[in-house]
C-alpha positions in Angstrom: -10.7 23.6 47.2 -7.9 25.7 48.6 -9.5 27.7 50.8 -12.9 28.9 52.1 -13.9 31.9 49.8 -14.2 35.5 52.0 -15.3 38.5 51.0 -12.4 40.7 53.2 -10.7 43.4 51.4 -7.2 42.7 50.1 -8.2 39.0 50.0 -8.5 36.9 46.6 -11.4 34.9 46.6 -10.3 31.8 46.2 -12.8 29.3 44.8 -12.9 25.7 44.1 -12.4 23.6 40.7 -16.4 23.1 40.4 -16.9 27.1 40.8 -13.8 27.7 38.5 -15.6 25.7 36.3 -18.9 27.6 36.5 -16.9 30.9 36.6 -15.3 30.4 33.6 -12.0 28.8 34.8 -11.4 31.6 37.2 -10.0 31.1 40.8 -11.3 34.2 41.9 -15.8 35.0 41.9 -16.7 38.3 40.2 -17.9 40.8 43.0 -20.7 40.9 40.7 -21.7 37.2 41.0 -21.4 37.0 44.5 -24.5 34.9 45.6 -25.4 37.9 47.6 -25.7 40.2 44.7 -27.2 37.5 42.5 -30.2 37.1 44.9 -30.6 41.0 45.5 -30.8 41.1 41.6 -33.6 38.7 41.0 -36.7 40.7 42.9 -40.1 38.7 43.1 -39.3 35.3 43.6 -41.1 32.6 41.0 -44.5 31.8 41.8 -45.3 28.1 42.3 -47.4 27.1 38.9 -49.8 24.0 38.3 -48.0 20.8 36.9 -49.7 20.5 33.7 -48.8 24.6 33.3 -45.8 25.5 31.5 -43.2 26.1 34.0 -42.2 30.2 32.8 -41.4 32.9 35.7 -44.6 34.8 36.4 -45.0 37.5 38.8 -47.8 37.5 41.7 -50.4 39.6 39.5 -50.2 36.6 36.8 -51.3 34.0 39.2 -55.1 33.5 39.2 -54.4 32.8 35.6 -52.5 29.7 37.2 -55.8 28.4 38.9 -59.2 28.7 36.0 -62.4 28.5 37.8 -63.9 25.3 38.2 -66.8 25.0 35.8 -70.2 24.2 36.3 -72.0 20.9 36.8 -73.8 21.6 33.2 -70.4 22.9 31.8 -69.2 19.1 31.1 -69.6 17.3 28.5 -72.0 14.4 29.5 -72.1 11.0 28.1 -75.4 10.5 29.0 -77.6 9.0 25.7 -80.3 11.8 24.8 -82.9 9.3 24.9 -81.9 9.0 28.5 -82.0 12.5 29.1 -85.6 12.9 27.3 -86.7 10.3 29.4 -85.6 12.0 32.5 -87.5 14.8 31.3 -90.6 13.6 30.8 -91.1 11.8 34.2 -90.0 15.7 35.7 -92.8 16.7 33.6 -95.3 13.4 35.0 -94.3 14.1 38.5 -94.4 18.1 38.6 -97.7 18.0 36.9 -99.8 14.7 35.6 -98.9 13.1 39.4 -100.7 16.5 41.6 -103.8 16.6 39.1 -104.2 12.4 39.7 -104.2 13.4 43.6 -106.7 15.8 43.2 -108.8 13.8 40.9 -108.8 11.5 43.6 -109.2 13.2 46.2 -112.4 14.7 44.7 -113.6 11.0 43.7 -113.4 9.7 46.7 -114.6 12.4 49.0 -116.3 15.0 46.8 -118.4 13.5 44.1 -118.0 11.4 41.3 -120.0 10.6 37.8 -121.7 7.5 37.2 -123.9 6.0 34.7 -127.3 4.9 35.0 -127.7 1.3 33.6 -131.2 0.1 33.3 -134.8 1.4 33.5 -135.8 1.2 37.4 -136.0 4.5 37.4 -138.3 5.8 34.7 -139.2 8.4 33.8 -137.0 10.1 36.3 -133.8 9.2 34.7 -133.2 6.8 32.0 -130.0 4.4 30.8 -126.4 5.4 30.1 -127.4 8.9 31.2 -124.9 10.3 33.0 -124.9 12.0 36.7 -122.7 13.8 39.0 -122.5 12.2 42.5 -122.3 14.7 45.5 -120.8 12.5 48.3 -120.4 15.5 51.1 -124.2 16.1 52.4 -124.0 12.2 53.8 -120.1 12.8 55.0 -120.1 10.9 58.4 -117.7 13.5 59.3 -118.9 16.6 58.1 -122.8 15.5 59.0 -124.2 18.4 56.6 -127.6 16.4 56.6 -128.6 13.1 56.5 -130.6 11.5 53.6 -134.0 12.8 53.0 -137.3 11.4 51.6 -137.6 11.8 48.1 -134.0 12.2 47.8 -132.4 10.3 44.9 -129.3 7.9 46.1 -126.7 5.6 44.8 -125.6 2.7 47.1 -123.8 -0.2 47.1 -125.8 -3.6 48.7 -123.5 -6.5 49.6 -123.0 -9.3 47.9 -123.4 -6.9 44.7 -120.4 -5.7 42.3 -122.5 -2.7 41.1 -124.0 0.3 42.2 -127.4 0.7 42.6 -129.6 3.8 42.1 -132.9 4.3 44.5 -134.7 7.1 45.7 -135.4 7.4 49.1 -139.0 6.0 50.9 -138.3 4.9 54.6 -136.8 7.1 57.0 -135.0 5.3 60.4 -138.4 4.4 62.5 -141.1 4.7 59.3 -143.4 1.9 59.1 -143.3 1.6 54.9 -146.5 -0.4 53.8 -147.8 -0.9 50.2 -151.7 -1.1 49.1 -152.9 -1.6 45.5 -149.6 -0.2 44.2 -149.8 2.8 46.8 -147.1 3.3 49.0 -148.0 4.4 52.7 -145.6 5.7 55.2 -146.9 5.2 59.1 -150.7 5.0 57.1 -150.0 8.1 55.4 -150.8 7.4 51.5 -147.6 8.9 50.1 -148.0 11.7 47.2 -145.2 10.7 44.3 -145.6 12.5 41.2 -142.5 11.0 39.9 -144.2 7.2 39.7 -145.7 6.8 36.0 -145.9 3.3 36.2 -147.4 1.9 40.0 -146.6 -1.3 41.7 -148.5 -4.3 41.0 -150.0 -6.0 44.3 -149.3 -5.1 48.5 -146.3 -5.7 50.4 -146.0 -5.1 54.2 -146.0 -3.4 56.3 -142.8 -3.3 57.7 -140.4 -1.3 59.8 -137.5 0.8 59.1 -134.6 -0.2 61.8 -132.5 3.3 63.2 -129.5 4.1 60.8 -131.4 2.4 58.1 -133.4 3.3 55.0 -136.1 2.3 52.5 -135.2 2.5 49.0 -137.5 2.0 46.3 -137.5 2.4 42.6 -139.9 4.6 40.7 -140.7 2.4 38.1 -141.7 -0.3 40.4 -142.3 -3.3 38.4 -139.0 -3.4 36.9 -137.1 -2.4 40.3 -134.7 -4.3 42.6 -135.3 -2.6 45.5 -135.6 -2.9 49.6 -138.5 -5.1 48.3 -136.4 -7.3 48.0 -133.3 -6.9 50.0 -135.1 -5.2 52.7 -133.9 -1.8 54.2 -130.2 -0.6 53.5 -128.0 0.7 56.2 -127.6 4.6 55.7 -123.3 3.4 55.3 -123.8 2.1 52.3 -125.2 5.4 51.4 -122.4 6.7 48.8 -124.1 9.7 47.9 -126.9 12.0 46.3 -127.7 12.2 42.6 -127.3 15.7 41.9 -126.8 16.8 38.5 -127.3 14.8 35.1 -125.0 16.2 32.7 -125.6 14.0 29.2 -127.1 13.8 26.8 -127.1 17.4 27.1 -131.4 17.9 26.8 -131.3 15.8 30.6 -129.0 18.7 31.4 -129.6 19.6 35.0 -130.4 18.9 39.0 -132.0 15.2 39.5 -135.7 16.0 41.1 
C-alpha cells in the first residue's frame, strides 16, 4: 500500500492492491463506496436468527417468527405404550373414587354399624338362621355414651377365646342378682315377664350376681343356647353393638324387638 487512503479534496485516494482488487483494479475508492456511505446505505442492521433458521436479513418486526412458542407438555409426541397409559388411568379412576368410598365403608363398619348374619337357632322365634341384621354400634360408643345397654335389648358380642360373634339378648344389668326356677328367670326375685321365650329352660341355675360393667346375656330359646350360663356374665366391652334392623329375607323386614 502506497499510502493511507484520505478523504481531503484534491487528494486521490490511493488504495492498496487487496482493495484494488475488490474495487475492480482501481487505485482510487468510488466516493460512493466509501465505507461511510456503505454503512449509511444499509439502515436496520440484520437481526441475530436461531442456528437451525436459515440465515436471510430480516427486519425487527419479523423476529418473533425467529423464536415459536414452546409447546405444551401434551403437545409431544409420547412414547409411552397405551397400555401404560390406560393403566395409569384406571388407578386415577381407583384412587379419585373406589379408594374414598372404601374409607367410608370403613369408617361406617367400624364405628357406625355393620350387617351380620345370624347362624344357628338360639334365638328362636325372635330371629332365625342366615337372616340378616344391621348392627348399630353408636348407642354403646364408649365415647359418645348415648346409653348403655338395656334389658331386653338384643346384642352381638364377641367372648374370648371365640372366633365368632355371638347374638344374646340382654338379662342382667351391673348389680342384678340373675336366678333361674323351673325354667323361670328372676331378676333380684322378681319373676321376669318375657313374651319372646316359646321354648323355657329346662331345670334352675343360681342365683348369681352381676359384677359392675358387666352383663347377663341369655338366649331365648334356652335349651339350645350358649349363653352367660355358661361363660358367666360378659364385660359390657365386648359389647359390639345393638341388633337393630333385620333386612332379609324381606318378610323379617324390620326393627329386632
Amino acid at each position: 500500500m502506497t499510502e493511507l487512503p484520505h478523504s481531503r479534496p484534491g487528494h486521490k485516494n490511493l488504495l492498496s492492491r487487496c482493495d484494488q482488487a475488490r474495487y475492480g483494479g482501481h487505485d482510487t475508492m468510488p466516493l460512493s463506496r466509501h465505507p461511510r456511505a456503505s454503512l449509511a446505505s444499509v439502515g436496520t442492521p440484520p437481526t441475530w436468527q436461531h442456528p437451525t433458521q436459515a440465515v436471510t436479513p430480516v427486519g425487527v418486526a419479523e423476529a418473533p417468527a425467529l423464536y415459536p412458542a414452546r409447546p405444551s407438555a401434551w403437545q409431544y409426541r409420547s412414547d409411552i405404550h397405551p397400555g401404560w397409559r390406560y393403566l395409569a388411568r384406571g388407578l386415577r379412576i381407583l384412587l379419585e373414587t373406589i379408594a374414598p368410598a372404601l374409607i367410608v365403608a370403613l369408617v361406617i363398619n367400624l364405628f357406625i354399624a355393620q350387617a351380620t348374619r345370624v347362624h344357628g337357632q338360639s334365638m328362636e322365634p325372635t330371629l332365625h338362621s342366615d337372616q340378616r341384621l344391621v348392627v348399630e354400634k353408636l348407642s354403646y360408643n364408649n365415647w359418645l355414651h348415648l346409653r348403655s345397654p338395656q334389658r331386653g335389648d338384643v346384642v352381638v358380642l364377641r367372648i374370648n377365646g371365640m372366633d365368632e360373634l355371638l347374638i344374646k339378648r340382654v338379662i342382667g344389668l351391673p348389680g342384678d342378682q340373675v336366678e333361674i326356677r323351673h325354667g323361670q328367670v328372676f331378676i333380684n326375685h322378681q319373676m321376669l315377664d318375657e313374651p319372646y321365650v316359646v321354648f323355657p329352660a329346662e331345670g334352675d341355675y343360681g342365683p348369681v350376681d352381676v359384677p359392675p360393667l358387666h352383663l347377663f346375656v341369655l338366649g331365648d330359646n334356652r335349651n339350645f343356647s350358649n349363653d352367660s350360663r355358661t361363660f358367666g356374665p360378659i364385660p359390657m366391652k365386648n359389647v359390639v353393638g345393638r341388633a337393630w334392623f333385620s333386612y332379609w329375607p324381606p318378610e323379617t323386614l324390620g326393627p329386632v324387638q
